[in-house]
N, C-alpha and C positions, 0 to 999 in steps of 0.2 A: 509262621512268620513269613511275610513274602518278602523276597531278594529285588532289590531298587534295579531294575536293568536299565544299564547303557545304551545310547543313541544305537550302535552297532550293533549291539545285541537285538534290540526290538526290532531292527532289518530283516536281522536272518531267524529272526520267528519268524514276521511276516508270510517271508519267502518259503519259511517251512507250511505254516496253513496254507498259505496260496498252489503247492504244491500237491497237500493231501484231498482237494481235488482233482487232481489228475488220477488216469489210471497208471496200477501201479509202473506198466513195464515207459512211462514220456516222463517218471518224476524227477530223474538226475539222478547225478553220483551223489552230490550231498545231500540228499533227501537221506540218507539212511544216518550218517554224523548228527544231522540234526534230530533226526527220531531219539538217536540212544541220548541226545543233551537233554531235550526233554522229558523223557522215562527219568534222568537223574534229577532232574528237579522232583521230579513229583513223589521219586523213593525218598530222597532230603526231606520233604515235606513230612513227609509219611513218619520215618525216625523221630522228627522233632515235635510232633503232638504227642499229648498226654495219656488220652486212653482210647478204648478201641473205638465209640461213636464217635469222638472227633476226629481219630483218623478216617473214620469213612467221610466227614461230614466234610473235614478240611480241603480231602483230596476230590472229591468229588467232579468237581469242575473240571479241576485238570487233566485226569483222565477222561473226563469226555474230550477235550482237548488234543488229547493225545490222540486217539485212536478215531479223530473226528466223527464223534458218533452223538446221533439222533437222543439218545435215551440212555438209562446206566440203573443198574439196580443191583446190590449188594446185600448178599441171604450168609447168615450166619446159621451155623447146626442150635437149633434147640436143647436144653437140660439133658431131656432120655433120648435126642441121638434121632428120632426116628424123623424129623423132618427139620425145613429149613424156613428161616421166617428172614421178612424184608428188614434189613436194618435201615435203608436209605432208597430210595423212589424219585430222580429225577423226570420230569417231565409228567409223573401219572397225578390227577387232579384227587387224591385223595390221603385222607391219611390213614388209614384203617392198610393195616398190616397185612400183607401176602404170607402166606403159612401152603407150605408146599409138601406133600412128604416125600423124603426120602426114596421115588421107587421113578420106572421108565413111563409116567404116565405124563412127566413133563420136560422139557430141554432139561431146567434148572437141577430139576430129583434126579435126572438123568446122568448128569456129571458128576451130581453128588455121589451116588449110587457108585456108577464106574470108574471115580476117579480119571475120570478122562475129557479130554477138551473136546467142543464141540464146534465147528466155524460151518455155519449153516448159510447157502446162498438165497435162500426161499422158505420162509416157515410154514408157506401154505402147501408149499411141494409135497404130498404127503407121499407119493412114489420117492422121493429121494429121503425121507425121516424111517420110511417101511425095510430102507435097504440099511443102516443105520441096527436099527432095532424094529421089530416088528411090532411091537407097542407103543411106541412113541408114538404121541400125537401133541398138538397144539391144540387143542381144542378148547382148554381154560384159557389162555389166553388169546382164541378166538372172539370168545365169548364178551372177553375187555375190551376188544378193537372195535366190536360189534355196539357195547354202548356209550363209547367215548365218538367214535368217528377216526380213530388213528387206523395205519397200514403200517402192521411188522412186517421186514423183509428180512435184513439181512441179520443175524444173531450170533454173536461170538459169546460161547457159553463156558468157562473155564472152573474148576475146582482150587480152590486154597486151601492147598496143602504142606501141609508142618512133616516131610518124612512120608509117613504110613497116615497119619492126623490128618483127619477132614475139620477145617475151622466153619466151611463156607464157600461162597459160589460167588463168583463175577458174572455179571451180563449183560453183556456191551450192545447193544441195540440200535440196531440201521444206521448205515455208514451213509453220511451226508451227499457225498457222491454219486450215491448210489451203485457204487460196486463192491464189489464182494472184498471182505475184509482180508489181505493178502497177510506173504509168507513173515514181514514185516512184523505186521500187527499181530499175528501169532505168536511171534516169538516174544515182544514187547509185553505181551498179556501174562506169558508164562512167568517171565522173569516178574512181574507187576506183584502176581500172586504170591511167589516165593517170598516176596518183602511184605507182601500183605501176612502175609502165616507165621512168618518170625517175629513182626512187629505185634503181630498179637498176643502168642507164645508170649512174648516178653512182659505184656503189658497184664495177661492173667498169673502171668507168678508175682508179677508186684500185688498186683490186686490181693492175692491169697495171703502173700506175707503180711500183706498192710491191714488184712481183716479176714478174721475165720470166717465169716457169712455172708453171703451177699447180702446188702440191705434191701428192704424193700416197702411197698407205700402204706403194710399195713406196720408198721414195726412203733408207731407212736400210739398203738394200742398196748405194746407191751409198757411202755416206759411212760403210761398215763395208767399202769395198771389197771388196764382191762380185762386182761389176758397175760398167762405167764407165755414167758418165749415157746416153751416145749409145743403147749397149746397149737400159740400159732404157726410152726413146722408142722406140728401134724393136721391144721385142718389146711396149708398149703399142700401137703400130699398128697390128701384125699382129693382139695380139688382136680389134684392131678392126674388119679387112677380116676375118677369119676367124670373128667373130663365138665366140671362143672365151674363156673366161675366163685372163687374166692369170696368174694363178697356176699353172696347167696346163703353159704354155709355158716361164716359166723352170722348171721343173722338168724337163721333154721337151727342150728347145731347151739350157740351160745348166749341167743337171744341179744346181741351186741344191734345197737339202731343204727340208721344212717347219719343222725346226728353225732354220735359218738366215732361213727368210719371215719365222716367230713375231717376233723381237724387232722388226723393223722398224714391223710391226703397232704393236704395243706401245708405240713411239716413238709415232707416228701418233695414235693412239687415246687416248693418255695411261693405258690401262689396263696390268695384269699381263699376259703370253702364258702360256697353259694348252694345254701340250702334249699329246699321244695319251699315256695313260696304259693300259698294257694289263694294271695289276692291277686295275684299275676295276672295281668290281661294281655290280649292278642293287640300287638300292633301292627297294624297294615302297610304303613311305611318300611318297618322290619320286616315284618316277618310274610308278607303278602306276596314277592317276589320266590319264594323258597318252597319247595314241595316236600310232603312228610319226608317220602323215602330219603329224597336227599341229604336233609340234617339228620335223619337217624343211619345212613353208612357214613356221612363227613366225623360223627361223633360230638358236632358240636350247637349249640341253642344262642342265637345274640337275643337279648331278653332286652335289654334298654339302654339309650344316650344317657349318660352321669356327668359327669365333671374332669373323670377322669378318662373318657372315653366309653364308646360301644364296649357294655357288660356282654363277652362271651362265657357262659355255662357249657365247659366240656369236663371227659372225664379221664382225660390224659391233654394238657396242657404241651407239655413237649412237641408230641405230634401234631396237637393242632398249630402251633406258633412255628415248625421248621416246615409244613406241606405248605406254607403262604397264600392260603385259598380263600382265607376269612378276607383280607384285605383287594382281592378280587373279587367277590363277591358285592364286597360294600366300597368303590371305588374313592367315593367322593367323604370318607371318614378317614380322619390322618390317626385316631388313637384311637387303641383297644385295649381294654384289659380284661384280663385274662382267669378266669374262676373253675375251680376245680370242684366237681359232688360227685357222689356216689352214683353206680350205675341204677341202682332206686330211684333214684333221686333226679337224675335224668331223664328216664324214659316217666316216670308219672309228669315230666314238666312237658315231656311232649306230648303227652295225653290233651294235657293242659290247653295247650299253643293250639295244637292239631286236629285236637277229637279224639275219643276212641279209637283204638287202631280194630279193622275187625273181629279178629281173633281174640278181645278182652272180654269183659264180662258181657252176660246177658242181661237182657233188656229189663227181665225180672230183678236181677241183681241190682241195676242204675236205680228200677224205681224204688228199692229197698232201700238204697243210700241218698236219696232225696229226703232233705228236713225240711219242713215245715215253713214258710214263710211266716215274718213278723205280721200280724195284723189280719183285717178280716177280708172278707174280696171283697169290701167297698175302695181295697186300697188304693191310697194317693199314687200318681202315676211315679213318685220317687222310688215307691217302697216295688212297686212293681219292676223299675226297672234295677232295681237293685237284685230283687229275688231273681229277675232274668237273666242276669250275668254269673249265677251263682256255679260256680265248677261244674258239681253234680248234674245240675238241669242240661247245664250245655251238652258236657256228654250222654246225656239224657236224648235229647234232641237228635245230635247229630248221629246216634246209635238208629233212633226211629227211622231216620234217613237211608242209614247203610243198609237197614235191615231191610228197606222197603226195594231198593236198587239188586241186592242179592235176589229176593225172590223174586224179581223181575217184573214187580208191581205199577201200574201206569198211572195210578192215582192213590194219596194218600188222605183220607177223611178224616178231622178232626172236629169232632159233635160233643160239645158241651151240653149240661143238661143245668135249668136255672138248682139257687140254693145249695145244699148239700149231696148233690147227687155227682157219680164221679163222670170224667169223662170219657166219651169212648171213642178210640181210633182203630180206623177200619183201613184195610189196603183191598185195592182191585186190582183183581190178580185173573188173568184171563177173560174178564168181562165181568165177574162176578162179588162183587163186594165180603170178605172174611174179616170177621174181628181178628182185630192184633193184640190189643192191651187195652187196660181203663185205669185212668191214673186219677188220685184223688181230688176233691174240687177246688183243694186250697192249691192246688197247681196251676189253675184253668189259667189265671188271669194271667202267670209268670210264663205259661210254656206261648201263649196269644204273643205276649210284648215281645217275647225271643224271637218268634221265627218275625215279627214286624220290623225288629231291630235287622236281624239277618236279612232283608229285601227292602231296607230303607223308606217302610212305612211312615206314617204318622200314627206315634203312640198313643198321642192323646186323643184322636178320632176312633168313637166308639160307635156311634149311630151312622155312619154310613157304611157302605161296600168301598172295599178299596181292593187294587190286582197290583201284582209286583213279579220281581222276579228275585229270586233267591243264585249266586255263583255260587254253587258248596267248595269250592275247591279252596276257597276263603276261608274257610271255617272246619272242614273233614278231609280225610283223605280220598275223594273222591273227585274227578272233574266231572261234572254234570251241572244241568242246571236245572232249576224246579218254577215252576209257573204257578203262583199262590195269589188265590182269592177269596178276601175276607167277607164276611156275611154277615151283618146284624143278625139275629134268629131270637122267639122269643123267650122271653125272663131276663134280659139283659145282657145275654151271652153272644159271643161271636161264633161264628163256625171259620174253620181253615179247611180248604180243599187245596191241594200241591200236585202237578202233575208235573212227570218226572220227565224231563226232554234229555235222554240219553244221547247224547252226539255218535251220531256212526256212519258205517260206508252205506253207501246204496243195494239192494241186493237185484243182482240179475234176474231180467225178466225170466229166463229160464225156471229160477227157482220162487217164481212170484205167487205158485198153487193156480194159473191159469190150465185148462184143461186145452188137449192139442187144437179143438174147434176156437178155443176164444184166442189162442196165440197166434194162432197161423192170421183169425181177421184182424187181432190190433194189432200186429205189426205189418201187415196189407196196409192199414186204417194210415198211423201215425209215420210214416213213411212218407206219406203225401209232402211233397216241396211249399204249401201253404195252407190256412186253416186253422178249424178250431175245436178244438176236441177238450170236454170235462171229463172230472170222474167226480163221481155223486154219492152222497152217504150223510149219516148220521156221524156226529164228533165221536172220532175214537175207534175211527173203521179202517185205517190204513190209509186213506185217499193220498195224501203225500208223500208216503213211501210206495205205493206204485206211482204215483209221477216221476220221483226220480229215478224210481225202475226203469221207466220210460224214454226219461232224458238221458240215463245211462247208456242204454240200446242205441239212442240216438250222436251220442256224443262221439264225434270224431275231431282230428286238428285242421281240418278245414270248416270246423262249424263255431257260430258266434251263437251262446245261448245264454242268458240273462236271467234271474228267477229274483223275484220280490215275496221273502216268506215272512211267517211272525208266529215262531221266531228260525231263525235258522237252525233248523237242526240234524238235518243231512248231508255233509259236504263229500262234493266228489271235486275231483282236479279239473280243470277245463269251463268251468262252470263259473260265472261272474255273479254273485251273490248277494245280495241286497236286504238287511235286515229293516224291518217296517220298526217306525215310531212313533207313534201317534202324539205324546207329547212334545216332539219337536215336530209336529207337522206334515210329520212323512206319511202317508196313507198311500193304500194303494192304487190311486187314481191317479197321486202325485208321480210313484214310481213309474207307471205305466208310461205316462207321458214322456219321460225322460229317457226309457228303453227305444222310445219311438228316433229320438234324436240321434240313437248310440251306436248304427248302423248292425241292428240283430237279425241273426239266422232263424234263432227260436226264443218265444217269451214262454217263463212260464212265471204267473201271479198263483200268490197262496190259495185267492177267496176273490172268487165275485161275489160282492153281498150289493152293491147296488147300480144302478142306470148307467152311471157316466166310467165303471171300470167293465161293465159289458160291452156298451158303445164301444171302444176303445182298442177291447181285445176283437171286435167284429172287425172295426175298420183295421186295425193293422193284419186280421188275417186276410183284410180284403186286398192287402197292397202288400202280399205278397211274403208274409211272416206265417210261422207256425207257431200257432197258441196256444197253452194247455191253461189251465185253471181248475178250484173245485167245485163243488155248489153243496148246498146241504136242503138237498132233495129225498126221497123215497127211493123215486124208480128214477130208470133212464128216460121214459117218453112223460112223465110228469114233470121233468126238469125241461123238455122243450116248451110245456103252456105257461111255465115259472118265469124263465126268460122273456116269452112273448109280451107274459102280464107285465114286467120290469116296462115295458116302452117300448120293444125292439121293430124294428122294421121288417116284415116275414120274410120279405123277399131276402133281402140283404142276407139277415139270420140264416135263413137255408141256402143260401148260395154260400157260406162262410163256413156251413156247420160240416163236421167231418166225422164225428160222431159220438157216442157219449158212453161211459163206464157205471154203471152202478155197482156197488162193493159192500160188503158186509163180513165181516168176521164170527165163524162158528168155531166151539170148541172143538177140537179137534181129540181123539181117542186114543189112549194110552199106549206102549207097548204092549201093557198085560192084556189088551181088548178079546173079547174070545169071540171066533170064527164060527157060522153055521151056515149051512142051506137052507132059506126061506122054502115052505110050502107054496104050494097052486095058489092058496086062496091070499096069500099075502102079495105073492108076486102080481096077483091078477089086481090087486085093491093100489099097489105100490104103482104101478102101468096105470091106474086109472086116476090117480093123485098125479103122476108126470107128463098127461097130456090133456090136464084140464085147460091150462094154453092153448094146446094146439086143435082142437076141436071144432075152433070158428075159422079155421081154416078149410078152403075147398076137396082140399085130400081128403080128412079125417071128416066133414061132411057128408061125403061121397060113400068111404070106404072106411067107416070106423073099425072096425074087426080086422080087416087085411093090414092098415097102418097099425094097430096095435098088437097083431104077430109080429112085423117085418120090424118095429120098436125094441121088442123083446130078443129075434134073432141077433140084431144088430148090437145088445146088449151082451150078449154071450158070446158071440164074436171078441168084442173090445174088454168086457172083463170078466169074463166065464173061466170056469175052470172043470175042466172034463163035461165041456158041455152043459153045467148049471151056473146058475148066479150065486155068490159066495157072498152073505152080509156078516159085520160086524155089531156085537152089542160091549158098552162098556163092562167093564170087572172092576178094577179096585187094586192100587198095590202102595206099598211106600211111598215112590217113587212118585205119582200123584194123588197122594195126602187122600188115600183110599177114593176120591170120586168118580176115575176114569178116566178122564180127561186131565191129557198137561200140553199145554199151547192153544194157538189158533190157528184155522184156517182162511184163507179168502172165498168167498163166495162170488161170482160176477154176474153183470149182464151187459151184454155191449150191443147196444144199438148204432148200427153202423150208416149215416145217413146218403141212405142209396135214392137213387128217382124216384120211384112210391115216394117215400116217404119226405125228402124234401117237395113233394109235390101239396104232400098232403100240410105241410109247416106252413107254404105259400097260402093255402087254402080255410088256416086257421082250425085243423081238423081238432072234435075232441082227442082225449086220452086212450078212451079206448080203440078208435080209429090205427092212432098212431101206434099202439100197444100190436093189436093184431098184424097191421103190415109189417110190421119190425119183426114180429114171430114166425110170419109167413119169410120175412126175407133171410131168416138164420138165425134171429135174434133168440138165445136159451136165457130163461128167464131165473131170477136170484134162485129161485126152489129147485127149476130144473137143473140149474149147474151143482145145488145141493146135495140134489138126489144121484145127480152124476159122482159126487165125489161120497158120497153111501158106499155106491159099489166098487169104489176104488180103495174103501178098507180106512178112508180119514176120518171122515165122522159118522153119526146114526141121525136117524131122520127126526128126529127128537130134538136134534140141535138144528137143524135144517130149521123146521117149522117154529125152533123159539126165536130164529132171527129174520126168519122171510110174514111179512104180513097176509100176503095170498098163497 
């Protein structure tokens, strides 16, 4: 009950807070009168509630009040003694209970343990916690401040204590002022305690007289005979030594359902029980804002607007309704009510909501628990979108997803086959297509309409191609996004191809797989203050992950660089980003333009595929911009006649050109790979495979035999080992699913556009022309950087020759 205070009275509070920012030694003499008037209000308080959580719950405020502090948490000792659990959590955004034990691994265990106060000026101090006790640390609650965004400083850490009786721990957190909690507030904390330990003491001998047992939520099992009393003590025990939760066991142990827990809950709790409801659909309005992890540590599920308010499913209503986090969450909803289930019964709702969490069943097991659609697959698109939304399938789906993201698959193939045949879904995994599953055919048309639903297709278009994009983080526990294009194929069937755009950081050129010849010329190359430099490749070769390589090497805070992708899937900081749309209009001729108006250092566009976004990147390299782009060429000097053939101007073209990347991706060879010394006659065949290139060159015209020792020397120099060449062949282990091979590598060839060779652009030269002075001028071609990284122990020439065409 709070005291009406007087005009005069409300003064010299004022005067009292306006003081406890000050440090302590400028507060006055009455600063310390009014300290002790307010500790007696808040012991008053304390005496005149009922039991021990509304003492904590009542005083709460005022003691933060008191001892002007940031934060307040209040741990009582647990049943067996051995640790301390949060009764009350001011300021922390969650409700899920802190459990600490008993020992020097925390401030809080720490008190408990020693019975001794702790007033701490710095928690991060770890030289002043080492002098203290040499195991003390803060690291678990490092680890809070770490993902809230909060700074603990200052911590007045106290024991309540009855006598020799540990009831429990106060701790007072960062003093407003920011100074260290003085001799004051020390003493105000001890005396605080001594009322908190008596008021408790008091309040557990009532309790005991007033009832031999503590009650508890399962106890309207007893008295709906379910279970006799004895029962349920003893499978409370066990969960106790087994350290398992309660509700687990009688369900294991005496077959009791969650429908039969529900009501008892409900007793308990005083709220409604909210059963597993499995027509439950995902709302986007609710539930589209909230991330798995989040509602499965808050404890709690808003399922839907009713009448009586936002339906929340938790499975402790108290905490959720005293943390006040549901109503910040959802601002603009004035009522909620409030629904108590089982922990069953929760986590399958969030399966529900969310997806599959990864660690639940196998994909075998999802398609075991798939039934059967009503009707035949001529089905109406009703019946289709019906069988689409069905539980099982979704978790179906978004299992094929996780699964495809875990093994770090770029493409997922979904190949129906007409009639009764099942379908087969394929993942590429490293370049190479592996069966995943084959799911039966009366699924074909439900899992098509799902993932259509999931990218806001049109359902009912069956005979054309249609492309979308899929958000999973909508639908799974995943943020990613997937790039899904549908395909008439024939007998009636669709195909789904899904390629996986993993959002991530850019990786330094350093670690890009360039050998030190091809580093040292592109960062020569792209260095240049204007120009225009490609990288060239077949889809699915890296070309946009080395550009950003690139523009990362490049990226300083005195540089303006711009990039137009489709879609954005590399973000680095510094970088102004521009996602392509083609249904509103956006292409990349449009963006180009508008890069030109935005005062840029450097452009970089996704894709030149046609005339007016080449022009564009020429003329802004010609006035004084650097340009990068990619093309979907072969080689590097084939993508100079590609461009020509586009329209280009040669002169302009070679006076712009700076030089050109071609890329390709080999498997790269396992840890288990086994080591050997090639023979004479392999080495002599390997040297005569690596300077098929260079042969139309005047050297090796001249002096074939003397360039192809000084080749060899120069190879045993750079990767010899006691004077031989060391090759690798694959082997086979777990580790990569026995084939040899786990990853990729990059392969290059960088044509650097030096005099020859813009001579020869001006002059319209063929390919091979431009091929040979590129090779004469440094240029190592896709094979030869191949064959370089043979000896460097990455891959085998096997993989060289399955990705190089010459």
């Amino acid at each position: 009950m709070n005291a009406v205070l007087k005009p005069e009275q409300k003064d010299s509070d004022q005067a009292f807070f306006d003081s406890q920012m000050l440090p302590p030694d400028k507060r006055g003499v009455s600063f310390e009168a009014l300290f002790f008037r307010q500790l007696q209000q808040v012991t008053t308080k304390i005496h005149e509630t009922e039991n021990i959580d509304q003492i904590i719950l009542e005083a709460s405020q005022d003691i933060c009040k008191l001892f002007n502090a940031d934060r307040l948490t209040v741990y009582a000792v647990n049943e067996d003694r051995t640790a301390i659990v949060s009764k009350l959590k001011t300021g922390l955004n969650t409700s899920k209970d802190l459990k600490l034990p008993i020992s020097t691994q925390s401030m809080a265990g720490y008190a408990a343990l020693k019975k001794q106060m702790l007033n701490i000026v710095d928690v991060y101090d770890e030289d002043a916690l080492k002098r203290i006790n040499p195991a003390l640390s803060f690291a678990t609650a490092k680890e809070v401040d770490k993902r809230s965004g909060y700074r603990t400083k200052q911590m007045m850490v106290v024991p309540i204590l009855d006598g020799d009786v540990l009831h429990g721990v106060l701790q007072v957190i960062n003093n407003k002022s920011d100074q260290p909690f003085g001799e004051l507030e020390v003493e105000g904390a001890t005396q605080l305690c001594k009322t908190l330990a008596t008021a408790i003491r008091q309040r557990m001998q009532k309790a005991e007289d007033g009832q031999r047992r503590r009650a508890t939520k399962y106890d309207g099992l007893v008295s709906d005979g379910v279970l006799s009393a004895a029962e349920l003590q003893q499978c409370i025990a066990k969960a106790r030594e087994e350290a398992k939760p309660v509700e687990h066991l009688l369900m294991a142990d005496y077959q009791i359902r969650p429908a039969q827990i529900g009501p008892s809950l409900a007793k308990f709790f005083g709220v409604p029980y909210e059963p597993m409801n499995k027509g439950r659909v995902r709302i986007e309005m609710i539930h589209g804002a909230l991330k798995r992890d989040f509602v499965e540590e808050q404890g709690w599920i808003p399922l839907e607007e009713t009448p009586e308010g936002l339906l929340v499913m938790c499975m402790d209503p108290e905490a959720v309704r005293g943390s006040r986090i549901v109503p910040q969450v959802f601002p603009r909803i004035s009522k909620f009510s409030y629904r108590v289930t089982t922990q069953t019964e929760f986590e399958e709702t969030l399966a529900q909501l969310w997806g599959a969490d990864e660690g639940g069943a196998s994909i075998d097991e999802l398609l075991a628990d798939l039934s059967a659609p009503s009707g035949d697959d001529e089905a109406e698109d009703g019946v289709d979108v019906s069988a689409a939304a069905d539980n099982e399938l979704v978790k179906f789906v978004n299992k094929v997803i996780v699964d495809a993201y875990n093994q770090k698959v770029s493409d997922i193939h979904i190949e129906p086959l007409p009639g009764k045949q099942k379908t087969g879904i394929r993942f590429r995994i490293d370049g190479s297509l592996q069966p995943y599953i084959e799911v039966p055919s009366h699924f074909r048309q439900a899992m098509i309409t799902r993932l259509k639903i999931m990218c806001d297709l049109d359902i009912s278009e069956k005979r054309k191609p249609q492309d979308g994009k899929i958000k999973f983080k909508k639908f799974g526990p995943l943020d990613i996004e997937l790039r899904v294009a549908t395909i008439p194929s024939a007998g009636g069937v669709e195909d789904v191809v899904m390629r996986i755009l993993a959002a991530g950081e850019p990786i330094p050129l350093e670690k890009l797989g360039l050998t030190p010849h091809n580093k040292e010329r592109l960062e020569k190359t792209v260095s240049k203050p204007y120009g225009l430099f490609y990288v060239c490749g077949p889809t699915g070769s890296g070309k946009t992950t080395t550009l950003h390589s690139i523009l990362k090497f490049l990226n300083t805070p005195d540089t303006k660089i711009w990039t137009a992708e489709d879609p954005v899937e590399i973000t680095q900081k510094g970088l102004r980003q521009v996602q392509i749309n083609r249904k509103a209009g956006i292409d990349f001729a449009l963006v180009m333009r508008a890069f030109l108006r935005a005062d840029p250092d450097i452009i970089m566009v996704g894709e030149s595929r046609d005339k007016e976004t080449v022009s564009m990147g020429v003329e802004a390299s010609l006035t004084g911009h650097l340009v990068f782009s990619t093309l979907h060429t072969n080689s590097a000097p084939e993508s100079i006649i590609r461009l020509l053939d586009m329209g280009m101007d040669p002169f302009n073209f070679a006076d712009a050109l700076l030089g050109i990347l071609a890329q390709r991706l080999a498997k790269k060879l396992c840890d288990c790979k086994d080591e050997y010394f090639p023979e004479q006659d392999e080495i002599k065949l390997f040297v005569t495979e690596y300077a098929e290139e260079l042969r139309h060159s005047a050297a090796w015209k001249a002096d074939y035999a003397g360039e192809a020792k000084k080749l060899y020397e120069s190879w045993v120099k750079l990767y010899g080992h006691d004077g031989r060449l060391k090759f690798y062949k694959a082997k086979g282990c777990e580790k990569c699913n026995k084939s040899g091979y786990k990853g990729r590598i990059g392969l290059h060839e960088l044509l650097v556009a030096d005099d020859p060779t813009k001579r020869l652009i001006q002059e319209r030269a063929r390919v091979a022309e431009l091929f040979a002075s590129a090779v004469e001028g440094g240029m190592r071609t896709l094979k030869m950087d191949g064959m370089e990284k043979v000896m460097m122990g990455l891959t085998d020439l096997k993989m060289v020759r399955s990705v190089c065409i010459k």
